[in-house]
C-alpha positions in Angstrom: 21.0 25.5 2.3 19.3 24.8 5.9 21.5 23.3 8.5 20.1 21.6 11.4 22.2 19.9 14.5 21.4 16.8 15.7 20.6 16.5 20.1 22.7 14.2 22.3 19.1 12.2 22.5 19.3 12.0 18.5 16.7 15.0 18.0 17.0 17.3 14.8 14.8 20.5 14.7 13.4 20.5 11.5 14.4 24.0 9.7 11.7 26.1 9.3 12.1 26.7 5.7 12.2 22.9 5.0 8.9 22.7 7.4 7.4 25.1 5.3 8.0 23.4 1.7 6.9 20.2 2.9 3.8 21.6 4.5 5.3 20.1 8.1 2.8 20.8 11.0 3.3 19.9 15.0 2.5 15.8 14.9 2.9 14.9 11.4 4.9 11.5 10.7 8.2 11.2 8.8 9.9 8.6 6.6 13.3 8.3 6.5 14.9 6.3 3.7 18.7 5.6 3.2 20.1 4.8 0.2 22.8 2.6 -0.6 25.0 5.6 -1.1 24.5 6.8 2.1 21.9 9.9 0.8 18.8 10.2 3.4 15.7 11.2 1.8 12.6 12.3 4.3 9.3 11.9 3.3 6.4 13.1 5.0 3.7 10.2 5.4 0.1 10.7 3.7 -2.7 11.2 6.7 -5.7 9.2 7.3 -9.0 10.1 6.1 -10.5 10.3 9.8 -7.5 13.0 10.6 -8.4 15.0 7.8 -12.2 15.0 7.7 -13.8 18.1 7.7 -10.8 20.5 7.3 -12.2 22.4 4.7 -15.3 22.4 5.8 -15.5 26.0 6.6 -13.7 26.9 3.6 -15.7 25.5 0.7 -19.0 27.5 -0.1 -22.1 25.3 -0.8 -21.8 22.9 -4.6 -24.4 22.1 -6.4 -26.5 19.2 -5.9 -26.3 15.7 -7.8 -29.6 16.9 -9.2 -28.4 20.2 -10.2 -25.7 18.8 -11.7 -27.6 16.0 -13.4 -29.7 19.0 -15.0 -26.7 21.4 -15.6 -24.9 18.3 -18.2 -28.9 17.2 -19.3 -29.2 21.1 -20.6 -25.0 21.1 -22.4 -25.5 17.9 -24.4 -29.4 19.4 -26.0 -29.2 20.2 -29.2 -29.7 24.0 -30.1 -33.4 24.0 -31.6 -33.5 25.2 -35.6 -36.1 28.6 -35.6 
């Protein structure tokens, strides 16, 4: 179980193993919620589009066109021809 201590200014160092199963990098934005029975739950908050935008980018190979694709499903639904 990770263990963190808490600063005198009220910082925590997030274990790395915790970092690493919530997929924590440098600046992202945290949620803490208490609940009545005095449990804290930490949530990570969802990023913007803008922040995001063009991650992959050099990842993902080239897809298919809407016209390739418009041909790829035209050709599945044909029916087979009788010979």
């Amino acid at each position: 179980m990770p263990v963190a201590t808490m600063r005198s200014k009220g910082q925590v160092t997030i274990p790395k193993e915790v970092r690493r199963l919530l997929n924590l990098r440098a600046g992202d934005r945290l949620e803490f919620r208490v609940e009545p029975e005095g449990t804290v739950r930490l949530f990570p908050i969802a990023r913007r589009v803008s922040e995001v935008y063009g991650m992959l980018a050099e990842k993902v190979k080239r897809g298919r066109s809407s016209g390739e694709i418009d041909a790829a499903l035209a050709d599945s639904f044909k029916k087979p021809t009788e010979g």
